[in-house]
C-alpha positions as CSV (number, residue, x, y, z in Angstrom):
1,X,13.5,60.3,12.3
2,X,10.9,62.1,10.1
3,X,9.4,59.9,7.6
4,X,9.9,61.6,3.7
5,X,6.8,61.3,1.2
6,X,7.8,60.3,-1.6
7,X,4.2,59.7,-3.2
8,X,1.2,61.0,-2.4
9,X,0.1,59.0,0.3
10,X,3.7,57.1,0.8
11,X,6.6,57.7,3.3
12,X,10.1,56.5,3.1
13,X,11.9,55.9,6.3
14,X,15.6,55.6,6.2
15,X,17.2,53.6,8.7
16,X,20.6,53.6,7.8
17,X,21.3,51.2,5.3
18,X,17.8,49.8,4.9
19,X,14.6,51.4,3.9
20,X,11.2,51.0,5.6
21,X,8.4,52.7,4.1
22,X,4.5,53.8,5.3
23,X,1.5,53.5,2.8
24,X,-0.6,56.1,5.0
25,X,-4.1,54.4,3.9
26,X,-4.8,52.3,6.7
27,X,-1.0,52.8,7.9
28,X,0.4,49.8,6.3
29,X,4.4,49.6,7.1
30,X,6.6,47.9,4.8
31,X,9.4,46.1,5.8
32,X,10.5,46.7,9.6
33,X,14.1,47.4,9.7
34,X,16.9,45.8,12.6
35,X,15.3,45.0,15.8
36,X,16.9,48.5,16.7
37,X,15.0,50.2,14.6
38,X,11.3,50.0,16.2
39,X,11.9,53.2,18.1
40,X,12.5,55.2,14.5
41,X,9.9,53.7,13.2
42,X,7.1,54.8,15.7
43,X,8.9,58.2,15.6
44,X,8.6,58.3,11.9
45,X,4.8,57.6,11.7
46,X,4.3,60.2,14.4
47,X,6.1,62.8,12.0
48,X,3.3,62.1,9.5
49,X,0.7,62.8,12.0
50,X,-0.6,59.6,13.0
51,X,0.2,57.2,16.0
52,X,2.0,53.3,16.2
53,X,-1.5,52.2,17.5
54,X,-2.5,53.1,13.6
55,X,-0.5,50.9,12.3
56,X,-2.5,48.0,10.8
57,X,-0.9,45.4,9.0
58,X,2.7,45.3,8.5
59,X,4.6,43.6,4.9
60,X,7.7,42.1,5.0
61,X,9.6,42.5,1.2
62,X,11.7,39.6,2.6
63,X,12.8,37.3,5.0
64,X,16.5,38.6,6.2
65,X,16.6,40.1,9.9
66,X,17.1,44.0,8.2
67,X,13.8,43.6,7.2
68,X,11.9,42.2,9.4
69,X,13.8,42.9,12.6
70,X,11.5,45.3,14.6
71,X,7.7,43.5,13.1
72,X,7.2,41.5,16.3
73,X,7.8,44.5,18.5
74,X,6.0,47.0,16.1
75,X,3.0,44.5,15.8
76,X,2.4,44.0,19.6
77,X,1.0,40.5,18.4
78,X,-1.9,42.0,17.2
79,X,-0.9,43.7,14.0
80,X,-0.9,41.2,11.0
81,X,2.7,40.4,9.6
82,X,2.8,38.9,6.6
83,X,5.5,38.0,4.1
84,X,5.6,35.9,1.1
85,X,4.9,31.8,1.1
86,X,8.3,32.0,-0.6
87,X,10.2,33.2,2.4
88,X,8.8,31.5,5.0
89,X,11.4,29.5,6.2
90,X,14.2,32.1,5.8
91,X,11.5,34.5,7.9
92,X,11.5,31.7,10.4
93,X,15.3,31.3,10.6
94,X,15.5,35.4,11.3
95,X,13.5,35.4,13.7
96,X,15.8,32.9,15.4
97,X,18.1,35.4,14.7
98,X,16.4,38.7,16.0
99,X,15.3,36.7,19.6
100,X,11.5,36.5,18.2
101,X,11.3,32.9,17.1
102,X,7.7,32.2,18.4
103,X,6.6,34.9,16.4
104,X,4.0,34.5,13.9
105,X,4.5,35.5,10.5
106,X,1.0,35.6,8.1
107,X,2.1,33.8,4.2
108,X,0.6,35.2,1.0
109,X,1.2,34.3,-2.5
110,X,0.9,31.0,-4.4
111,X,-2.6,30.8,-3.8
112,X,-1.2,29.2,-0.1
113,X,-3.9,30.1,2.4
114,X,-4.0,32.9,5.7
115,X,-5.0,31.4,8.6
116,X,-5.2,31.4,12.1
117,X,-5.0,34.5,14.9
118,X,-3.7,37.6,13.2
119,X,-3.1,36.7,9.9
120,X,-7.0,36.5,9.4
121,X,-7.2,40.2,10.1
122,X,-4.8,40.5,7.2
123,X,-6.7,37.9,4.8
124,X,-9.8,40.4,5.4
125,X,-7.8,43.4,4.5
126,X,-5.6,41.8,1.8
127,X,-7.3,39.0,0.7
């Protein structure tokens, strides 16, 4: 699945229903499609000329499992996943969903703090 720039500097990735898309500065992915979807994803970034180990931080829009489906397995647990202090407990409950429930998830917004592991790795690019 080749990824489509749509702005200088941005990819959109279509996986069927959903859209994923690549900021190429840094290689930040945003959103992560069904847990299907990791394969199309790494095959999309490739297509722009640039590896999965690039990826560095992954965003979540929101919390339902076509969104955030393939972060854990695109993140290796070392990529930062963040989503919005808003949808925290829906992330939770999809990741129950997707088979990933020990997974962590990084919260911005609302002035709530980024903490432990991973999601200081995002606090120091995002924050």
């Amino acid at each position: 699945m080749a990824a489509k720039e749509v702005l200088p500097g941005l990819f959109a990735i279509k996986l069927g229903p959903v859209n994923a898309f690549l900021i190429d500065e840094g290689l930040t992915l945003i959103d992560s499609g069904l847990p299907k979807n990791a394969a199309e994803i790494e095959e999309a970034i490739r297509s722009i000329g640039r590896a999965p180990e690039d990826l560095t931080s992954i965003v979540l829009t929101h919390a339902h499992p076509d969104h955030l489906g393939s972060a854990a397995h695109l993140s290796g647990g070392t990529i930062p996943v963040a989503i919005h202090g808003d949808d925290i407990a829906a992330g939770k409950a999809s990741l129950v969903k997707v088979g990933r429930p020990d997974f962590e998830i990084a919260v911005f917004g609302h002035g709530r703090p980024i903490t432990s592991g991973a999601s200081n790795k995002f606090a120091q690019k995002f924050g």
